[in-house]
Structures are given as structure tokens and as C-alpha cells.
C-alpha positions in Angstrom: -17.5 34.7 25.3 -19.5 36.0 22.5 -22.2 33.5 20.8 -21.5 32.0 17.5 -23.8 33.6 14.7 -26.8 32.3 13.6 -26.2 29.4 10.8 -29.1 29.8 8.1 -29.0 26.7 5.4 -31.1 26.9 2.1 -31.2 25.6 -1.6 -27.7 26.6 -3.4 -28.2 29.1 -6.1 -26.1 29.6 -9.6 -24.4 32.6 -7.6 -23.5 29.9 -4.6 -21.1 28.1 -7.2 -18.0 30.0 -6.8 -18.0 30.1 -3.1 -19.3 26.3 -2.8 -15.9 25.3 -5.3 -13.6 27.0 -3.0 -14.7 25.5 0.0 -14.9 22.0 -2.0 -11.6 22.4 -2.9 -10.0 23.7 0.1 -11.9 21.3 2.0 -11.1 17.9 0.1 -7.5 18.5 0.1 -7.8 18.5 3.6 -9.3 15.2 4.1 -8.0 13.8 0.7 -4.5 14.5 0.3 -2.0 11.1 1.0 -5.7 8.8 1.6 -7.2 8.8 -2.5 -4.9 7.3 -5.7 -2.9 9.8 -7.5 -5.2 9.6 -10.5 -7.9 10.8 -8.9 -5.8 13.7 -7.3 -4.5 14.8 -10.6 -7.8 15.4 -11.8 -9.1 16.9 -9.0 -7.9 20.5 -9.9 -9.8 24.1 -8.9 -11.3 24.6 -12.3 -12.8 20.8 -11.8 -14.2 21.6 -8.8 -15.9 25.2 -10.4 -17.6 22.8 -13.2 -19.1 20.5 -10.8 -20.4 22.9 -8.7 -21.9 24.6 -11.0 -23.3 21.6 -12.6 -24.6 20.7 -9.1 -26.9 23.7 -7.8 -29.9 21.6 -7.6 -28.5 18.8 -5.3 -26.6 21.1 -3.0 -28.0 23.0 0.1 -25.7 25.9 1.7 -25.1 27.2 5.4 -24.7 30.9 5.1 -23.7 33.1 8.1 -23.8 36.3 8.6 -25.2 36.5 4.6 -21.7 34.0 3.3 -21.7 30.7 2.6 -20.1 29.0 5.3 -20.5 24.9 4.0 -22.6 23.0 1.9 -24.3 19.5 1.5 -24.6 17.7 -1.9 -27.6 14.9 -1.8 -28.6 12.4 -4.3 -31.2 10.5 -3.3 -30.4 8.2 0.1 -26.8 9.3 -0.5 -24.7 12.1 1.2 -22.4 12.8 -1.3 -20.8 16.2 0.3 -20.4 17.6 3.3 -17.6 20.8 3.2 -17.1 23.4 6.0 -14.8 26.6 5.4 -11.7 26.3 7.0 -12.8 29.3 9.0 -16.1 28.1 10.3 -15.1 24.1 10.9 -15.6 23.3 14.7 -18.4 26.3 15.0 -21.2 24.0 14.8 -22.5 24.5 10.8 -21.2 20.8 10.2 -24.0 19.8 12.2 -26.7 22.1 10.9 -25.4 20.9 7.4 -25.3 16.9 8.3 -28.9 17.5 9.4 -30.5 19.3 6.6 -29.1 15.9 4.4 -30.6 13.5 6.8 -33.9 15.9 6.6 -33.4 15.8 2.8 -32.9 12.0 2.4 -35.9 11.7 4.2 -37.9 14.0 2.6 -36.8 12.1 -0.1 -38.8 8.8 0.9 -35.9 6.8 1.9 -35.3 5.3 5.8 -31.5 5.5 5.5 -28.9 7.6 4.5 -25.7 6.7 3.8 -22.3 8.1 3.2 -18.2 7.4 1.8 -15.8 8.8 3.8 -11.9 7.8 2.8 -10.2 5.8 5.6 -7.9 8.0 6.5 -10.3 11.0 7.3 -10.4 10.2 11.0 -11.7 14.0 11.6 -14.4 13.2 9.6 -15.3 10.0 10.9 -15.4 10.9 14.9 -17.7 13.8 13.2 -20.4 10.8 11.6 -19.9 8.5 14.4 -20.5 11.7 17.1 -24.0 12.1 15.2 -25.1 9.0 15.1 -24.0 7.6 11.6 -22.2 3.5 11.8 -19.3 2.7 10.0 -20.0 -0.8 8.2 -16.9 -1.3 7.2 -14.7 -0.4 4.0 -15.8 0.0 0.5 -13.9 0.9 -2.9 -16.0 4.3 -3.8 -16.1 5.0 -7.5 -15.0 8.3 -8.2 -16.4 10.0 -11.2 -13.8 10.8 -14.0 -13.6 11.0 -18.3 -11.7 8.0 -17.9 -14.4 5.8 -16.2 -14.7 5.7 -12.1 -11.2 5.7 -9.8 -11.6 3.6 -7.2 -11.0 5.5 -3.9 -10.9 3.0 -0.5 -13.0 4.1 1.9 -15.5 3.6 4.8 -19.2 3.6 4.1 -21.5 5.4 6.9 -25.0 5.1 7.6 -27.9 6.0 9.8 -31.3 5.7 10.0 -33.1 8.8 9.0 
């Protein structure tokens, strides 16, 4: 059995943008599809995801192996706003150098806990947060950013002490 690479994470760059939308996109029709309103799904297209990412650089941090990015993290302040894995390196272990280098960031950042949305029917995603140590405190309404003013998506707000 051969090892998995080496994960390396650092700071996004502008160049990061293109390959941080795809995996955005790919990724959050995975968890998102059938669990968010159909508003917020019809505006949730690939060029929206391009223009967020690269309005983003400076909050995002990407795992690269083997010189590609393999995931990113998108942190503002005590909030985890993003976690995304390519399909091709979920279950490989960069999930967990990613969730780290947020909790390292959120600290960094001066604050004792981090917390997180994830949409209730993500159950991947929430064995994932509960696995590492994050506690569900129950559901929230998450307010989605759009022209129109915020969608509110249901969902399950995560935290853990950082």
C-alpha cells in the first residue's frame, strides 16, 4: 500500500481562484443539492462561485498536493465559513489538515472558539466535525449572502474550542 502524498496548506493566491471555484462548486452541490431553498440554488451558478473566489483570496488557505490544490478553508474571524475537498482527494486525510489550519487561524485570530454552519442534511459532513471534536448546538437559519438580501438556509451550527 503506497503512502498518501504529503498535504502542504498555505495562503490562497489570485492564481488559486479558478481551481478553489471548481472545487467550491463541485463540492457544494454535493452537500447542498435537495438540503438549501431553491433560491439560493439558482443563484449558486459556476460563474458565482469564480467571482467569490476571487473576491476571497485573502480569507482562504489552500491544501496543495503534489504542487495542486487539493481543498481549501475560507475564515472570517471565529467563523469557518468553507471547508471543500476535491472529489478526488475527499477521504485522503487533507480535510483534516484543512479543518486544522482554520482552528489554527481562528486562534491566531484572538478568539477561544470557532464555529461553523453546516446544512442538516450534510450528514458526511457532520460525522466529519463531530469526528474532530466540533459540537453540534443545535439548528440555526444561516443567512446566505445574495443581491436580493440573505436566503435563509436551515442548518446546524458547530463549534469547538480552539
Amino acid at each position: 500500500m503506497s503512502a498518501e502524498p504529503a498535504v502542504t496548506v498555505r495562503p490562497a493566491r489570485p492564481a488559486d481562484a479558478i481551481a478553489v471555484a471548481e472545487i467550491w462548486y463541485q463540492g457544494w452541490r454535493d452537500a447542498h443539492l435537495g438540503n438549501v431553498p431553491d433560491a439560493l440554488l439558482a443563484i449558486r451558478t459556476p460563474d458565482s462561485f469564480t467571482a467569490r473566489a476571487e473576491q476571497r483570496v485573502e480569507d482562504t488557505a489552500v491544501a496543495t498536493v503534489d504542487g495542486a490544490v487539493a481543498g481549501f478553508v475560507m475564515v472570517v474571524e471565529d467563523e469557518v465559513e468553507q471547508v471543500y475537498v476535491a472529489g478526488r482527494h475527499r477521504g485522503s486525510g487533507v480535510a483534516g489538515v484543512l479543518l486544522a489550519e482554520a482552528e489554527r487561524l481562528v486562534a491566531d485570530g484572538g478568539h477561544e472558539q470557532a464555529w461553523l454552519a453546516v446544512v442538516g442534511g450534510n450528514a458526511r459532513a457532520r460525522r466529519f466535525y463531530e469526528r474532530n471534536g466540533w459540537s453540534d448546538e443545535g439548528p440555526i437559519d444561516y443567512a446566505a449572502a445574495s443581491e436580493d438580501g440573505p436566503i435563509p438556509v436551515p442548518a446546524h451550527r458547530y463549534v469547538k474550542q480552539v
